[in-house]
N, C-alpha and C positions, 0 to 999 in steps of 0.2 A: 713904602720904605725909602723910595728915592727920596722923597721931599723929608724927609727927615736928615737925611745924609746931606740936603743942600743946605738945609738949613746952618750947615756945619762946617761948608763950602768943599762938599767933594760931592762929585757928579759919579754917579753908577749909570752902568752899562746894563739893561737885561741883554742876557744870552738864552735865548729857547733852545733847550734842550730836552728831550723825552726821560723818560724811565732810567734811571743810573743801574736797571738789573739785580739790585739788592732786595728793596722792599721789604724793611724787616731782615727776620731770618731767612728768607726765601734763597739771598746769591751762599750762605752759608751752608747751605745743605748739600751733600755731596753729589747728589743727583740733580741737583740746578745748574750745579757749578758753570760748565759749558755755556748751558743757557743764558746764564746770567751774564757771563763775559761777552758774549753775542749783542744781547740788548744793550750792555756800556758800549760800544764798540758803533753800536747804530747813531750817536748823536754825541755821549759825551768824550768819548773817545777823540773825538777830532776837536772838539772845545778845549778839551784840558793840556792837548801838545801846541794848541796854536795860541792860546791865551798866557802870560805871566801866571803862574801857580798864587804865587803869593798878591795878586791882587782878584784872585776870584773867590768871591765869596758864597755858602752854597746854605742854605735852610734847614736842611734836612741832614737828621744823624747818621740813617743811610745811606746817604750818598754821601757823604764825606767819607764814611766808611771804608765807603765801594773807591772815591778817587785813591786813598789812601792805599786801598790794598792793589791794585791794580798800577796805577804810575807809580808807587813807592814813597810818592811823599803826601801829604794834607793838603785840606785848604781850610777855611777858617769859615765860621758862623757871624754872618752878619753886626751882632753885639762886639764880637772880639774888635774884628776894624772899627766899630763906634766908638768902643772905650779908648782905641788908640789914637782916635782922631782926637778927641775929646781930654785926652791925660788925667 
């Protein structure tokens, strides 16, 4: 994905982070709940207060999901920042 995004002249960052605790329906069931907040809290928790919201971009529905519900705002799907670099 990077090389594609240089191709376009903007340079991506990975950031390793684990499990966002969602997986699916899994952080939405009432009996995960806890859990699930547990497992964001292990990795991505600390990425998404120390990074610009609006320049992290994430792959997955559920974890966008999970930053969404949990810090209150989104972050965007890889294609969205292409099409915007792109116009």
């Amino acid at each position: 994905m990077a090389d594609i995004f240089a191709h376009f002249g903007a340079k991506l960052e990975n950031v390793s982070v684990g499990c966002c605790g969602m997986a699916g329906t899994y952080g939405h069931e009432v009996k995960n709940h806890a859990n699930s907040l547990a497992i964001y809290a292990l990795s991505w928790q600390q990425a998404m207060q120390r990074l610009p919201r609006n320049r992290c971009l994430v792959t997955g529905y559920s974890c966008r999901s999970q930053v969404k519900r949990i810090e209150g705002s989104g972050v965007r799907h890889p294609l969205q920042a292409l099409l915007e670099i792109i116009g």
